[in-house]
C-alpha positions as CSV (number, residue, x, y, z in Angstrom):
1,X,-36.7,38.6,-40.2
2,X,-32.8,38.4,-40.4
3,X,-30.8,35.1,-39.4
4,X,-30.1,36.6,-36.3
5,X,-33.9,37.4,-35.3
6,X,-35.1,34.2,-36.6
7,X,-32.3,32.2,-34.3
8,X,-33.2,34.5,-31.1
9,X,-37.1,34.0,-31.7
10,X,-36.8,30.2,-32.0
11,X,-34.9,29.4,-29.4
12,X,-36.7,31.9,-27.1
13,X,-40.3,30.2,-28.4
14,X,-38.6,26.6,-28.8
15,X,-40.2,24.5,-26.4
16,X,-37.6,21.7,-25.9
17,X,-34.7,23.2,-24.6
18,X,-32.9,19.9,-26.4
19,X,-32.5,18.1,-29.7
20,X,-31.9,15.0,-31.5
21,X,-30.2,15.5,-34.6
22,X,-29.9,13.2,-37.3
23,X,-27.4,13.2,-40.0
24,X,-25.3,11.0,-42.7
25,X,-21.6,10.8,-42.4
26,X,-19.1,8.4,-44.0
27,X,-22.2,6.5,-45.2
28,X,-23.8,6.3,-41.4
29,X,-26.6,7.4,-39.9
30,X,-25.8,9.4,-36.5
31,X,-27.8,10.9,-33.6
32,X,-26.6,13.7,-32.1
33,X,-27.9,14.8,-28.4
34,X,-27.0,18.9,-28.0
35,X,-28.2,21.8,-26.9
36,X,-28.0,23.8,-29.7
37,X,-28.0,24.1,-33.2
38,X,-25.8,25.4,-36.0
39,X,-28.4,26.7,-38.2
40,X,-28.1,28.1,-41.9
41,X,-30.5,30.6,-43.2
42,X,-32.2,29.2,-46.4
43,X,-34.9,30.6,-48.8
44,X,-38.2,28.9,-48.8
45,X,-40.0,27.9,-52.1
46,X,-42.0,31.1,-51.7
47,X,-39.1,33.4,-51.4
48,X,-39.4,33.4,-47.3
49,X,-36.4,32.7,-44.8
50,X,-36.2,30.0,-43.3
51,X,-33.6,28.1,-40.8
52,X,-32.2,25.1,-42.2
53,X,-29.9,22.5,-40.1
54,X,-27.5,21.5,-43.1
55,X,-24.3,20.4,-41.6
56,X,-21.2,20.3,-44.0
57,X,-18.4,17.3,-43.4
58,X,-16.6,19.4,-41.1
59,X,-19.5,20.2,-38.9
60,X,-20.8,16.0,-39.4
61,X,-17.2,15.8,-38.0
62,X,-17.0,18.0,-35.6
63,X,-20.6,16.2,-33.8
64,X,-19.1,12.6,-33.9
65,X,-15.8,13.5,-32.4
66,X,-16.7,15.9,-29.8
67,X,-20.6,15.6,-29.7
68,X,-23.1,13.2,-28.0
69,X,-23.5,11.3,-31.4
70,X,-24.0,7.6,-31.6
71,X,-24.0,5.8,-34.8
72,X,-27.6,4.5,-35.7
73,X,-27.2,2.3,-39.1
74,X,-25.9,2.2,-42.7
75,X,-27.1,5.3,-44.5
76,X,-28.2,2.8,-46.8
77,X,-30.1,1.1,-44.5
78,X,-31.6,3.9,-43.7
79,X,-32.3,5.1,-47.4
80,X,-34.0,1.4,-47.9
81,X,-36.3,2.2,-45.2
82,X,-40.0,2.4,-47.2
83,X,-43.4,3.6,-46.2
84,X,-42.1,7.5,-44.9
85,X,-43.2,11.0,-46.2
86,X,-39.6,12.1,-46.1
87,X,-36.6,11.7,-44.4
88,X,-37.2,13.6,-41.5
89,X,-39.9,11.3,-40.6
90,X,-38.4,8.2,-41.2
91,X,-35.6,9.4,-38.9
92,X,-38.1,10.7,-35.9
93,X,-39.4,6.6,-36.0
94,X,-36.7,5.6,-35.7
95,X,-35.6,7.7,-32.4
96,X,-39.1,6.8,-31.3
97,X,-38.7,3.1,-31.6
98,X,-35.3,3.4,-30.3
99,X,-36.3,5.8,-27.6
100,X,-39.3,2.7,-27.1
101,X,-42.0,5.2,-27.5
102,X,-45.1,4.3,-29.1
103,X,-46.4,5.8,-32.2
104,X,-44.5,8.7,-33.4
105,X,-42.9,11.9,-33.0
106,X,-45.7,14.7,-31.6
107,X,-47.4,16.9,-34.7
108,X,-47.9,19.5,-32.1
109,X,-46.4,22.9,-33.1
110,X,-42.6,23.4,-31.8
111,X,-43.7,26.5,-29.3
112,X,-45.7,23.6,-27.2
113,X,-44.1,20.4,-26.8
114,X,-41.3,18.8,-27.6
115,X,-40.9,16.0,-30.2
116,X,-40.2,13.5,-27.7
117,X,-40.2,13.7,-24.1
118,X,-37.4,11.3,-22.5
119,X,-36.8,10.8,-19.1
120,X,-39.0,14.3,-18.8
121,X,-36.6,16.2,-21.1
122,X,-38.3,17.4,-24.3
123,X,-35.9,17.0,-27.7
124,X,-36.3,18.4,-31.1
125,X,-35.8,16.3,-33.3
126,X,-34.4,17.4,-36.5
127,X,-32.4,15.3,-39.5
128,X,-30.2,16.7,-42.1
129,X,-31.7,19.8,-44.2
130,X,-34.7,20.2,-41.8
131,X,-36.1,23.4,-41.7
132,X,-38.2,26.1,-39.5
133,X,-39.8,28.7,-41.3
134,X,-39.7,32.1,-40.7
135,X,-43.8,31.6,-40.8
136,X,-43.5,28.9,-37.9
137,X,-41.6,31.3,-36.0
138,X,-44.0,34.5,-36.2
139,X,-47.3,31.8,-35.7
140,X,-45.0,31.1,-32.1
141,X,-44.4,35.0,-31.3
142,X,-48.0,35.8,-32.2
143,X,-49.6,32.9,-30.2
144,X,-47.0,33.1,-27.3
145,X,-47.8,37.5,-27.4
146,X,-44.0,38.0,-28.1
């Protein structure tokens, strides 16, 4: 699939209609509440496409001045945070704590449920250099009969 494809598929197969995105900027953690994503295509480890949300400074910028964002912690704070696979799932605790929601973020595939479901809105929830494969997107078209 090219950039373009994979963008249209996801959103069109994306469940949540929302996200919660997570980045560092000037050493602090943000949450960003948007609509919409300013993906970068990516090549997997197996050669495959994939959609990466990897926002440069001006684009970190750009969602703390004009976007929903609220500033979290200390991005070493964060960083000193143990016990967590990876980054992305230390940050989807800490919206689900924050968010008072008990456990964790859903495993469920994106295509049927949101992340999080907040006052009956369901977010994506995404943190700097997360990806969706190109894989993840033709499982959704197959199982959805796109």
């Amino acid at each position: 699939m090219t950039y373009d494809e994979m963008v249209k598929n996801y959103n069109s197969t994306n469940f949540a209609k929302a996200f919660l995105l997570g980045f560092v900027y000037k050493k602090r953690l943000y949450v960003c509440t948007t609509n919409t994503v300013n993906w970068k295509l990516a090549k997997a480890s197996d050669g495959s496409n994939q959609l990466r949300f990897a926002p440069d400074t001006d684009e970190c910028f750009d969602m703390v001045i004009n976007g929903n964002s609220h500033k979290l912690m200390l991005a070493k704070e964060f960083d000193e945070l143990e016990g967590y696979a990876n980054k992305g799932q230390k940050f989807e605790q800490i919206i689900c704590q924050l968010y008072e929601q008990n456990g964790k973020a859903n495993s469920v595939p994106y295509w049927k449920a949101g992340d999080i479901v907040i006052d009956g809105i369901h977010y994506q929830i995404k943190f700097q250099n997360g990806t969706v494969s190109e894989k993840s997107i033709a499982s959704a078209m197959n199982e959805l009969g796109l």
